[in-house]
N, C-alpha and C positions, 0 to 999 in steps of 0.2 A: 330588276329590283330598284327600286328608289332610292334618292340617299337618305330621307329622311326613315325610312325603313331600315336601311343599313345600321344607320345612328341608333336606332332600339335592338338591334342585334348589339351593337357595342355595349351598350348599356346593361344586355341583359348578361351578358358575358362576365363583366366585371362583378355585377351581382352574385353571377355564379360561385367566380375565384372567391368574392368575399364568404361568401355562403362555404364554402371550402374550409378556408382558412380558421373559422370561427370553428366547425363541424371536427376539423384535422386536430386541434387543440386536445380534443379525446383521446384519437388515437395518440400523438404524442406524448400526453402525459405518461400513458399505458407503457409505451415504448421506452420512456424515460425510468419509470419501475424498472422494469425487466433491466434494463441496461443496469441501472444501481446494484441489481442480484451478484452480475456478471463480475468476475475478481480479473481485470484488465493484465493483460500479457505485453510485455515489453517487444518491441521491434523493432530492430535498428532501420533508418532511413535516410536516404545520401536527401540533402537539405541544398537550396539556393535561395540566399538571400533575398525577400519580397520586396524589393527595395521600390520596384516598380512594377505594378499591376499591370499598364499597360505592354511592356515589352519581353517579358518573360514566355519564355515558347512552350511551355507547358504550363499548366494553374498550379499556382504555389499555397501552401496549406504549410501547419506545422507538424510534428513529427508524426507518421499517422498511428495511431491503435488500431490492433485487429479487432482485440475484443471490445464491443461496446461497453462506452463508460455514461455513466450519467452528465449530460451537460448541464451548463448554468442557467437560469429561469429564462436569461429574457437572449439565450443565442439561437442566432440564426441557423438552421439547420440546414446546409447545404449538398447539392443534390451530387457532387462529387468531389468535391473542393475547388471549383471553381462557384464559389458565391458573386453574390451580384456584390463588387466592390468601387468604391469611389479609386479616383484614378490616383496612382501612387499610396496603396494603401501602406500604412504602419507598417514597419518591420515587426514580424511575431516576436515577442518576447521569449526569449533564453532560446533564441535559434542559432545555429553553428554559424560559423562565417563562411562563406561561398569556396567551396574547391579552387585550386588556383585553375582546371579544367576541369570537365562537365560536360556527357556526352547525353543527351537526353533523345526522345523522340515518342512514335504514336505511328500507328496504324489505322487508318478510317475504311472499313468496307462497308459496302451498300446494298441495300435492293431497294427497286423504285419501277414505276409503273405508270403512267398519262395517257387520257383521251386526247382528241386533237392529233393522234398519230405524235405527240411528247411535244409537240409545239404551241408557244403562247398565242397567237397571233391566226388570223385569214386574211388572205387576198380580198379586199374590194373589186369586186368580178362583175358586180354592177351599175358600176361609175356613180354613188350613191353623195360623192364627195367631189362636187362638179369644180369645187374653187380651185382643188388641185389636179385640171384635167388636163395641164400642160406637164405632168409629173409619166413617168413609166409607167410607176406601181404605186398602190396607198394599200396599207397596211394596216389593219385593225386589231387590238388590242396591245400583250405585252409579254415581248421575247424571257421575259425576266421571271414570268409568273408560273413555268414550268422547272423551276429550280429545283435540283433533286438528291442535290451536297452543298457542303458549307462552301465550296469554292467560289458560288456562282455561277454552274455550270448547270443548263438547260438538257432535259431528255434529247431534246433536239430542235435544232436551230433553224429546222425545214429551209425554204426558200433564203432565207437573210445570212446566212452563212455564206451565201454568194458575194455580199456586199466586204468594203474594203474595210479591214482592220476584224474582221468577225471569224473567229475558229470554232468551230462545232467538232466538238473534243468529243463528245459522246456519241453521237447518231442513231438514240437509241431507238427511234422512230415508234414510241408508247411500248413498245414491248416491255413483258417484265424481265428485270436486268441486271443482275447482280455485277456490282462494280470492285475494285481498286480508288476505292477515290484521292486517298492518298497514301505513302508512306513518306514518312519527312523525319530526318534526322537532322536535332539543334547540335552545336558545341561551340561551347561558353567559355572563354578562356578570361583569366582576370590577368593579364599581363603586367599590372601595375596597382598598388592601391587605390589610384584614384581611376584609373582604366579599363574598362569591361570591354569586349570583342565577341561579338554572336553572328555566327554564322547558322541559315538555316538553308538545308535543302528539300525538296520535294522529287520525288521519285513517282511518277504519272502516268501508268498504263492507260493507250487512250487509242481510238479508231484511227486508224491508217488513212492518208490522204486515199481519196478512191471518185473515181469521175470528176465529178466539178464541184466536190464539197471541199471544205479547208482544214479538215480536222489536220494535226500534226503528227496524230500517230504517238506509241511511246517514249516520253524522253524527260527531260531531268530539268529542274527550275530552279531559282536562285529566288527563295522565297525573299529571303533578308542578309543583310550583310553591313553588319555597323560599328560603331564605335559609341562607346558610351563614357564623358571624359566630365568628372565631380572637379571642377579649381579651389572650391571653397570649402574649409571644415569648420565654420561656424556657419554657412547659410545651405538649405537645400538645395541646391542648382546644379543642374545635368544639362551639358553640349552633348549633342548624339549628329554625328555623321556620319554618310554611306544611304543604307537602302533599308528606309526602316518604314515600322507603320505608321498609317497617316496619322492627323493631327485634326482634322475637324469632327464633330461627331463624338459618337461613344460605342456604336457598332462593332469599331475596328477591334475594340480590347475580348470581343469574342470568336473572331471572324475565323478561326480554326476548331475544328471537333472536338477535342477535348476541352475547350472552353467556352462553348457556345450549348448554350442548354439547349435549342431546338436543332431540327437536322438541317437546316436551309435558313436564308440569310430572309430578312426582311427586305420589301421593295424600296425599302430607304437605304441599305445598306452598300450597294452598287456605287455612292458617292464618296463613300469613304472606308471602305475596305480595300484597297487598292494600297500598294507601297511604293512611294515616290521615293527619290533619290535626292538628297539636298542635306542640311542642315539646320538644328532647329536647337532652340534651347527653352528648358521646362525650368519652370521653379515651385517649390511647397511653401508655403507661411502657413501661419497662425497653426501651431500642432497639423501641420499639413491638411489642413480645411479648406484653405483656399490654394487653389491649382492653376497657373499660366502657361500656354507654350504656345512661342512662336516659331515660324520656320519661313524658311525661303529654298526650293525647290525646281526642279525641273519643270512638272507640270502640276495638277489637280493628283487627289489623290483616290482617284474613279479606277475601279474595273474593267478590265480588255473589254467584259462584252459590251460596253454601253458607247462603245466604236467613239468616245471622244475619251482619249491617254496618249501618253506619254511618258515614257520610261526616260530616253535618253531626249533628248531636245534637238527642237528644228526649226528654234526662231530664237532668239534674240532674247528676249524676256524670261523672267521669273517671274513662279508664283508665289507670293505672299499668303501664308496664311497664319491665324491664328484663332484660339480655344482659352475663356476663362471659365471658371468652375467655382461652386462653393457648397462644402456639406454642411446643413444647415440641425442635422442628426442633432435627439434630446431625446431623453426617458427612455421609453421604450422601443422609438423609434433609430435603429441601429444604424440608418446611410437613409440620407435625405439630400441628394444631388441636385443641385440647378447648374444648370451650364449653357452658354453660348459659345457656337463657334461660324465661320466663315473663310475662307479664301477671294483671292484677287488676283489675274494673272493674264496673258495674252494667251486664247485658246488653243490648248490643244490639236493637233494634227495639220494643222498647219502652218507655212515658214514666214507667215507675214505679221508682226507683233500691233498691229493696226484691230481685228477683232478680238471682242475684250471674253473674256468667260469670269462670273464669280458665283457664287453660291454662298447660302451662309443656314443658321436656324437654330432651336433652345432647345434643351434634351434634360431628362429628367431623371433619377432613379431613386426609389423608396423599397427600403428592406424592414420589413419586422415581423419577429419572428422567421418564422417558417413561408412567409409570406413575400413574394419578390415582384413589382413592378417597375416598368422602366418604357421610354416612348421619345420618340425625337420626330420632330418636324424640319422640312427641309426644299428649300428653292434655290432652283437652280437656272442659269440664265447665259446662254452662247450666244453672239455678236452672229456669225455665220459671215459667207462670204469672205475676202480678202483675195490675195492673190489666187490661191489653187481652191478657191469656191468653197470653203467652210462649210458643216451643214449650222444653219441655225436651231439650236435646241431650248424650248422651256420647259420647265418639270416643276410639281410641287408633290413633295410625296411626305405620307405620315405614316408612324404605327406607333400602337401599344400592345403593351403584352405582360402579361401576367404570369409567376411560376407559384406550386407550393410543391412540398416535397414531404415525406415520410419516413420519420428515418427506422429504419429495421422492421417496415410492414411484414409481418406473419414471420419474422423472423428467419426467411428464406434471401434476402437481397441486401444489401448495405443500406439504401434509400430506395423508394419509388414515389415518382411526382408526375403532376399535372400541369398543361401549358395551355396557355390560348392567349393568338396574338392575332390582334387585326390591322390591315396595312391595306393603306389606299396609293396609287401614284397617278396623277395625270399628267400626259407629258406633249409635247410634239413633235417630234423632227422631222426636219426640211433638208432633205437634200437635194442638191441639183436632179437626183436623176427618180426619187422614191420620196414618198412619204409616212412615218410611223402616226398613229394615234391612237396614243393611249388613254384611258381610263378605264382603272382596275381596281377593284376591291378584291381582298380578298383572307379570307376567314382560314386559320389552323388552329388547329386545336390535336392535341399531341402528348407522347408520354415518354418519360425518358425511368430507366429502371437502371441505378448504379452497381451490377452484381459484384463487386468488389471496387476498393479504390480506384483501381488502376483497368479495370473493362465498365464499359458503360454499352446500354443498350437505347436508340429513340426509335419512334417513329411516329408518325405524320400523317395527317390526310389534308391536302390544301385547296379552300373551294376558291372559286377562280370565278366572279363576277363581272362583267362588259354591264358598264354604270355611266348613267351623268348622258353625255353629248353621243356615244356609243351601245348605251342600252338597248337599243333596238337589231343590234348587230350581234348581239350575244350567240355564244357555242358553248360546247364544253370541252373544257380544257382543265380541268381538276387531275390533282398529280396524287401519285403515293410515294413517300420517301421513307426510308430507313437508315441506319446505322448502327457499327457495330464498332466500337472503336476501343484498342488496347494501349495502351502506354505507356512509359518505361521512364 
């Protein structure tokens, strides 16, 4: 497929969501009657202050109603209470003040299913790629496009799981496979008025190390673990250190199941759903419209599988990064987000502060109505080489994506909505011993169905295109993903 063919698949897409959203207005209203009938039931519900959108480990929302009530003309109708919000949203009005502890968490199970035997990628078996004939192996396509939960983890990691820093957690080898993706219990302690402390664990039933693959088998993760410290009571500004979510992008504020409306990560999202370990300080102005945070960190704030991280550090250097923001939201239109963000720092995985890594790119999100889009562009750029041979990496990867939602269709579910998100990435990496090349497009289109606040159901079907400088190398490798996820 062409990209200029691609580009009228996008096109038509968007037309479609709008075609939706203008069509869904019907049902809405309808749904809005019916709700008015209904004589709303009181419910009590343990409450955490939304002081921050982004670092909260479950989506915060105000106190919920079982029974539907009629909402006001021009709100967003959100597909579980995780809405698409701008970063550091408002505190709800007349919400309780935060527990001085708080034990939260979520359950994520799965089924899912890929061609390609669950892997993104084939072996160039026909020396097709003569520049790099001095390499072991050259690799076609993109380990990343088999993703089959929100963690970033791939059906299977076939042959590249052999390579260094790469875990193949799953090995589901395309079979259909009902998973464990996550269990993860938060607790939220406010130790101080100005003092927040979140610990989060993951609990991760996973494939046994077995012949020469590198899964780790089951065991237990330290998703997050921070400090969140307010100095000022006349300005908004939060110091947060320990091991928290990144900071470039806008991905991250999804990047777990109960807050990520699709079931798998966008190909952009591998760059900043990662959680580094460092220091950073955020600040809100103008009614909290406009949004700043910097940080200075270990390393980037990238994904195990994209084999360039760093948790703890092994050179010299920090990374530098930072993210400004501004909602630009009027009338009808409820969040109108522009944002820049980027990093700077000496690359990952290796001990020599001499090859450079930065990345940077603008990100967007528009909510009105019932109607949700949002999209980020993103370049990214590894020195390579240095003491212990770096690999060099470039990438330029984009998506958008679209959501609407329904609230109380047929009057059987809470919500039921609609998704489609398209995401390109071209990349390359050079290693001393192999070579990746990517260019991927590739098309989801998806449904998530809220049966109650607290259980949400999605699923996915994701088409998987070899585009550009690759197309003539294409396979199929299109995945099916699901979820099933409960929360407390």
């Amino acid at each position: 497929m062409s990209f200029r063919s691609f580009t009228r698949y996008i096109k038509g897409g968007l037309l479609i969501l709008l075609i939706i959203g203008f069509v869904g207005e019907t049902a809405l209203s309808a749904a809005r009657k019916r709700r008015a009938r209904v004589k709303p039931r009181k419910v009590a519900a343990k409450q955490v202050e939304p002081e921050d959108a982004e670092e909260q480990p479950v989506a915060k929302k105000p106190v919920v109603q079982i029974a539907p009530v009629a909402p006001a003309a021009d709100e967003i109708v959100p597909g579980s209470g995780t809405n698409v919000v701008s970063e550091g949203d408002p505190a709800t009005a007349g919400a309780k003040p935060a527990p001085s502890f708080l034990i939260t968490g979520f359950v994520d199970m799965g089924f899912s299913f890929a061609q390609n035997k669950g892997v993104g990628y084939q072996k160039d078996v026909n020396n097709n790629f003569t520049q790099y004939a001095d390499k072991t192996a050259v690799f076609i396509g993109d380990p990343a496009s088999t993703y089959m939960n929100t963690r970033h983890e791939s059906h299977d990691f076939g042959e590249a799981s052999n390579f260094p820093l790469m875990f193949d957690m799953m090995q589901g080898k395309g079979n259909p496979m009902g998973t464990i993706n996550s269990a993860t219990i938060d607790m939220i302690a406010e130790i101080h008025e100005k003092v927040r402390l979140q610990v989060s664990t993951e609990f991760l039933p996973r494939a046994p190390v077995v012949q020469n693959q590198t899964g780790l088998g089951s065991f237990v993760n330290l998703d997050m673990a921070f400090l969140d410290y307010k100095p000022f009571a006349q300005y908004d500004i939060t110091v947060t250190a320990g091991k928290f979510i990144g900071i470039t992008g806008i991905e991250y504020r999804w990047r777990r199941a109960p807050d990520r409306w699709t079931v798998t990560p966008t190909l952009v999202g591998r760059y900043m759903d990662g959680n580094p370990i460092g220091v950073k300080v955020r600040g809100k102005h103008f009614d909290k419209r406009f949004i700043w945070n910097v940080g200075l960190t270990n390393g980037n704030s990238f994904t195990n599988d994209t084999r360039i991280f760093e948790t703890v550090e092994s050179n010299l250097g920090k990374t530098v990064a930072g993210r400004l923001s501004y909602d630009f939201a009027f009338g009808p239109i409820t969040l109108l987000e522009i944002g820049a963000s980027g990093s700077w720092g000496p690359q990952d995985g290796q001990i020599s502060n001499n090859p450079k890594q930065w990345d940077w790119g603008p990100d967007f999100q528009i909510a009105w109505r019932a109607l949700q889009l949002r999209g980020q562009w993103f370049k990214v750029n590894t020195d390579g080489g240095g003491i212990n041979e770096a690999k060099n990496y470039i990438a330029e990867a984009w998506y958008v994506e679209g959501m609407y939602s329904f609230p109380g269709l047929f009057d059987l579910v809470n919500t039921f909505g609609v998704y489609t998100r398209f995401s390109r990435r071209v990349a390359t990496e050079i290693d001393p011993k192999y070579v990746f090349v990517v260019d991927v497009a590739q098309i989801t289109p998806g449904v998530r169905v809220d049966i109650t606040e607290n259980i949400i159901f999605k699923a996915e079907y994701s088409v998987n295109l070899e585009v550009g400088y690759i197309s003539k190398h294409s396979f199929n490798n299109n995945v099916f993903a699901s979820s099933l996820v409960a929360k407390f």
